[in-house]
C-alpha positions as CSV (number, residue, x, y, z in Angstrom):
1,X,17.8,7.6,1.8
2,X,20.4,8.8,-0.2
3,X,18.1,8.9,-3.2
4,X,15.3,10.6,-1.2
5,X,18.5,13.1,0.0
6,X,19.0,14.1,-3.9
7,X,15.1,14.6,-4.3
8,X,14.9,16.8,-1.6
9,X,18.0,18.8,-2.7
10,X,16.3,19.2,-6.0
11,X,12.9,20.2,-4.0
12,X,14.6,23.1,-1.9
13,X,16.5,21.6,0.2
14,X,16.9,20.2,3.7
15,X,14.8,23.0,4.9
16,X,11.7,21.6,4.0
17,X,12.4,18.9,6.8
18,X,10.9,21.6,8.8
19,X,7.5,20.1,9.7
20,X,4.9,21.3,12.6
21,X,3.3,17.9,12.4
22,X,6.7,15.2,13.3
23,X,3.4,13.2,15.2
24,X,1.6,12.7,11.9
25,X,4.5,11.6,10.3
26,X,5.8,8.9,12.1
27,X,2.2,7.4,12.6
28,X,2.0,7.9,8.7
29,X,5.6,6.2,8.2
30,X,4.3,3.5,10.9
31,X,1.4,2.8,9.0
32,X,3.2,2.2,5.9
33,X,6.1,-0.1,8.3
34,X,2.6,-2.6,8.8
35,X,1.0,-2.5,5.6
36,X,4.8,-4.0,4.3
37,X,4.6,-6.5,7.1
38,X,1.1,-7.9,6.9
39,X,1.7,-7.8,3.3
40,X,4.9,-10.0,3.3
41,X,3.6,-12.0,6.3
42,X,0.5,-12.8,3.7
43,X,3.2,-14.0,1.0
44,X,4.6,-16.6,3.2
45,X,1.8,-19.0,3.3
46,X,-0.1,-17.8,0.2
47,X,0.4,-17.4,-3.6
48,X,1.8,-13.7,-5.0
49,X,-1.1,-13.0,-7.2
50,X,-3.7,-13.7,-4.3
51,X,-2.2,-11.8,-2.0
52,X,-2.0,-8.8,-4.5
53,X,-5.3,-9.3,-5.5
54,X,-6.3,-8.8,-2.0
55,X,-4.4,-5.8,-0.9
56,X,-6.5,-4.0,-4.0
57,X,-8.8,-3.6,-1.2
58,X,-6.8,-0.9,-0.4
59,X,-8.4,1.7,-3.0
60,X,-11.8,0.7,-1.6
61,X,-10.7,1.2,2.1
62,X,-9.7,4.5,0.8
63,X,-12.9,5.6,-1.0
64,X,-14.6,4.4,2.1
65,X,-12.5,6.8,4.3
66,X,-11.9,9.8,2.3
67,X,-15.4,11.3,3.0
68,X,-15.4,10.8,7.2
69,X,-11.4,11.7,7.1
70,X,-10.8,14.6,4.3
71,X,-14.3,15.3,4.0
72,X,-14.4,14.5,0.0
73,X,-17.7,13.9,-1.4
74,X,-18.5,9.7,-1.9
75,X,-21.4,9.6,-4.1
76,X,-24.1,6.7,-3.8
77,X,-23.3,5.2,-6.9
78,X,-19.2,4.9,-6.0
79,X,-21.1,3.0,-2.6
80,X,-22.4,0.5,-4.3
81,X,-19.4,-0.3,-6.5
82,X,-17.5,-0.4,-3.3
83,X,-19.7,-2.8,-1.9
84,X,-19.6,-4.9,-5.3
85,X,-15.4,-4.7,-4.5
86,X,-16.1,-6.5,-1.4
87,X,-18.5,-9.0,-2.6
88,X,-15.1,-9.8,-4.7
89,X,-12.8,-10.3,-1.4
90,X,-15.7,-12.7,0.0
91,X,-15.3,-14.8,-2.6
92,X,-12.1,-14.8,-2.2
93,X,-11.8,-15.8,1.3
94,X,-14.0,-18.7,0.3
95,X,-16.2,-18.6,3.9
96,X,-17.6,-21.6,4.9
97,X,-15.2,-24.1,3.4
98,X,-11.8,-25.8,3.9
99,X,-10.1,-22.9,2.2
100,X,-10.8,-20.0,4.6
101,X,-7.5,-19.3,5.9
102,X,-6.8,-16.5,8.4
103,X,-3.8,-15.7,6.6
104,X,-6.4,-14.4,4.2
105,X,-7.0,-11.3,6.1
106,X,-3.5,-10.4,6.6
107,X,-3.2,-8.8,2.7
108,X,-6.9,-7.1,4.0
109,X,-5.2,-5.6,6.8
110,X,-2.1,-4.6,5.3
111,X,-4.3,-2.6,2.9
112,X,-6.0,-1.1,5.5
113,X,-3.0,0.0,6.9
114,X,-2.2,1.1,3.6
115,X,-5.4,2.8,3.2
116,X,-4.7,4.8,6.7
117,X,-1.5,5.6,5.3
118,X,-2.7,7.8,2.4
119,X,-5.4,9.6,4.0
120,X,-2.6,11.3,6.4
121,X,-0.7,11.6,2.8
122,X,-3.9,13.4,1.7
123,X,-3.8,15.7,4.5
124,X,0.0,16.0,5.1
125,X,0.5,17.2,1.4
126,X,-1.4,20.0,1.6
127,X,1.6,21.5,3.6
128,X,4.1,19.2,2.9
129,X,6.7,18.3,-0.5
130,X,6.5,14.9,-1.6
131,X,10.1,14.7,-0.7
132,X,9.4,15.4,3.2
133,X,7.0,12.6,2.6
134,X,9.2,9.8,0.9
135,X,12.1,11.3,4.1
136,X,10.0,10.6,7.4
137,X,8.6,7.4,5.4
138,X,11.8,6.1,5.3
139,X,12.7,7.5,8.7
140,X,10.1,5.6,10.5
141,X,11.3,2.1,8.7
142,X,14.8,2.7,10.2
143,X,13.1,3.5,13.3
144,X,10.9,1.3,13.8
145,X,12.8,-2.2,11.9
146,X,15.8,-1.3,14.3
147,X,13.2,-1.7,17.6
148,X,11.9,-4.8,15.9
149,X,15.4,-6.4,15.7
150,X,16.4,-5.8,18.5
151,X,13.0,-7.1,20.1
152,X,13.1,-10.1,18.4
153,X,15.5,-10.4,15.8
154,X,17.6,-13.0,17.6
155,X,14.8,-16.3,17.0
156,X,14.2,-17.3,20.2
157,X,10.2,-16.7,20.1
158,X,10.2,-18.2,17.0
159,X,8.7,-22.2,17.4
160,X,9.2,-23.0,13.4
161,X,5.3,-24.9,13.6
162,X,3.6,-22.1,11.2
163,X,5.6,-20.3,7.7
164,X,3.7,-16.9,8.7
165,X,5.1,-16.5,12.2
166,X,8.4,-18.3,11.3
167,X,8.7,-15.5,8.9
168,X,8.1,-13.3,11.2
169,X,10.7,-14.7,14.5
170,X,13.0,-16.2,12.5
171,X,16.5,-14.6,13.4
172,X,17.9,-12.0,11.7
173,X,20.7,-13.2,9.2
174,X,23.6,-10.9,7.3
175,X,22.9,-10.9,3.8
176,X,24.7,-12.8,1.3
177,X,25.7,-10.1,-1.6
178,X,23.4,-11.3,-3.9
179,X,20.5,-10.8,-1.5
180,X,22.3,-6.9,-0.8
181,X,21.8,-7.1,-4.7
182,X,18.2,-7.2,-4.6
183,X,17.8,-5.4,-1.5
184,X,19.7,-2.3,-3.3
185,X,17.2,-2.6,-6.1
186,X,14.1,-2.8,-4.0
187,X,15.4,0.4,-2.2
188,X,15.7,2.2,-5.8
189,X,12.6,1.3,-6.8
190,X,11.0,2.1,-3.1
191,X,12.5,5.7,-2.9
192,X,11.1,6.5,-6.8
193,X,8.1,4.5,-6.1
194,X,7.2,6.2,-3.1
195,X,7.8,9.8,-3.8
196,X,5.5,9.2,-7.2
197,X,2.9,7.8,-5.2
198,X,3.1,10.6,-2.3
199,X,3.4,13.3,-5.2
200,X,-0.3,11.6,-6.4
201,X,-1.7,11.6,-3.4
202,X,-0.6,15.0,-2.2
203,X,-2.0,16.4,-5.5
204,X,-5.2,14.5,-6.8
205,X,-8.1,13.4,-4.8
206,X,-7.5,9.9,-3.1
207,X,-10.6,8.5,-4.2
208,X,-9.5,9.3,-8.0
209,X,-5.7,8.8,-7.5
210,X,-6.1,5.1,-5.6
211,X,-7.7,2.9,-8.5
212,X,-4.8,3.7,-10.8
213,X,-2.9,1.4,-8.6
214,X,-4.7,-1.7,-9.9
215,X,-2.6,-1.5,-13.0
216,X,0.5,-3.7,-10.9
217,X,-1.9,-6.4,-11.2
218,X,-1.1,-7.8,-14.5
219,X,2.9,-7.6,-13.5
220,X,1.8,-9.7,-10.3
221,X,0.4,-12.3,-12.4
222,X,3.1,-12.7,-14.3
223,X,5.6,-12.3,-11.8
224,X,4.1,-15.0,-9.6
225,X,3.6,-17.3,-12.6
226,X,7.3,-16.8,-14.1
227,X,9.3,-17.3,-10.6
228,X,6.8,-19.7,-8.3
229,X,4.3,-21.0,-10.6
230,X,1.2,-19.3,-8.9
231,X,-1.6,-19.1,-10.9
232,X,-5.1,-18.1,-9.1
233,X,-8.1,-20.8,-9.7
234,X,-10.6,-19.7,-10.8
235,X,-12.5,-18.7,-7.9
236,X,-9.8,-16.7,-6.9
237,X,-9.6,-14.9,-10.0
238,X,-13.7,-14.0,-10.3
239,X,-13.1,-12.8,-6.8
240,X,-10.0,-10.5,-7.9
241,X,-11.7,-9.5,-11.5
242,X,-14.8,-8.5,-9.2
243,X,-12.3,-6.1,-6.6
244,X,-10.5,-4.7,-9.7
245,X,-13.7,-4.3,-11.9
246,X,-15.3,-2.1,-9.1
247,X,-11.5,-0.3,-8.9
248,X,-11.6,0.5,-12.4
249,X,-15.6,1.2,-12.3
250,X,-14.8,4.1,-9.5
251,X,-12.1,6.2,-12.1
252,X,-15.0,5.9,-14.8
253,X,-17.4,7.2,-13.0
254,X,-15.1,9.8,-11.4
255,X,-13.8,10.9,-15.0
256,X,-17.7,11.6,-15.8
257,X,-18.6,13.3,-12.6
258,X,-15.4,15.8,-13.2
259,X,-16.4,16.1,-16.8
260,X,-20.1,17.6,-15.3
261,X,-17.7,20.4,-13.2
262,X,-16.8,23.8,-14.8
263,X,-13.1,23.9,-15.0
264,X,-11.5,26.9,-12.9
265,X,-7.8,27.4,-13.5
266,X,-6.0,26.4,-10.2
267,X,-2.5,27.4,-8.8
268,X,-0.6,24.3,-7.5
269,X,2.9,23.9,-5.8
270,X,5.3,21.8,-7.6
């Protein structure tokens, strides 16, 4: 917050806090509070680069919605390499066999909640800074993490007999200071991280901005290799090639559709 304070003094200042829509963005900020959670929930019983690899459904969740919610053109051609993304999660999940876990679906959901989160970005930023954003965002996560700890952050629903829900209940604990180490860190990296990515969003179309995400996918593979020794089998990785070839198919084929449209000079607000 204090980060996001020095963006927003740099934006204008606290007066653009001023919103009409305070609704919108705590649903937003909500959104973003469960994709986190279904996403870490997903790294407690499964490797880091499969659950990564399975969020990147969250660029195809938000192809699929940017034509029924912002009313952006989907072209049949980005159709069919949205369904060929899918084909890619299938695989992944494995159906039909001993490997089909149903904490498989909670990276799925977590991008779909991801997904939701950047259409209201999309329509938000067309009034909004990206620093009113990134402030709300982080707003809701106080919010919201506070009524969750004080819900249930003493362990006394949690029965220890499965690591996703014990990660979940399991009591609330005070840091040690290397853990306030990392958490500091993450919070850096959140605050810049986030504003960039609202900034995208609230200036390119979400169809074109969302692929570019799949480029964390390398650093996932090597993160999960180099601390936990995860590496994907090779089912799992023609499954995750498949959803980030059809990612990566999407900004070609947007790049040559935009090359087809006469350029008009166009007055944007920094």
């Amino acid at each position: 917050m204090v980060i996001v304070a020095i963006i927003i003094k740099l934006e204008g200042g606290f007066s653009i806090l001023k919103t009409r829509r305070p609704g919108l963005h705590f649903l937003r900020g909500a959104m973003l509070v469960f994709a986190n959670m279904f996403f870490f929930l997903g790294l407690a019983s499964m490797p880091f680069a499969e659950t990564v690899a399975l969020f990147f459904t969250a660029p195809l969740f938000i192809c699929m919605m940017s034509q029924p919610v912002l009313g952006e053109k989907v072209a049949l051609s980005r159709w069919l390499v949205i369904l060929l993304g899918l084909v890619g999660v299938i695989i992944m999940l494995r159906p039909g066999t001993e490997v089909l876990r149903l904490t498989s679906l909670l990276p799925i959901v977590a991008a779909f909640s991801y997904a939701a989160m950047q259409m209201m970005t999309r329509k938000l930023g067309m009034q909004e800074k990206a620093g009113t954003l990134t402030f709300y965002i982080q707003l809701a996560f106080i919010v919201i993490s506070s009524i969750v700890g004080l819900s249930i952050g003493d362990g006394l629903l949690n029965l220890g007999d499965n690591p996703t829900m014990d990660f979940l209940l399991r009591a609330w604990i005070w840091p040690s200071v290397e853990d306030f180490k990392l958490l500091a860190l993450c919070g850096l990296m959140v605050s810049f991280g986030g504003y960039l990515l609202s900034q995208a969003y609230r200036l390119g179309q979400a169809s074109i901005v969302a692929p570019f995400e799949y480029s964390s996918m390398p650093f996932a593979l090597l993160v999960g290799y180099y601390f936990w020794g995860d590496w994907p089998d090779w089912v799992s990785f023609a499954g995750s090639s498949l959803i980030i070839f059809s990612g990566l198919l999407i900004v070609y084929l947007e790049n040559r559709a935009n090359r087809k449209k006469p350029i008009r000079p166009a007055q944007i607000d920094y």
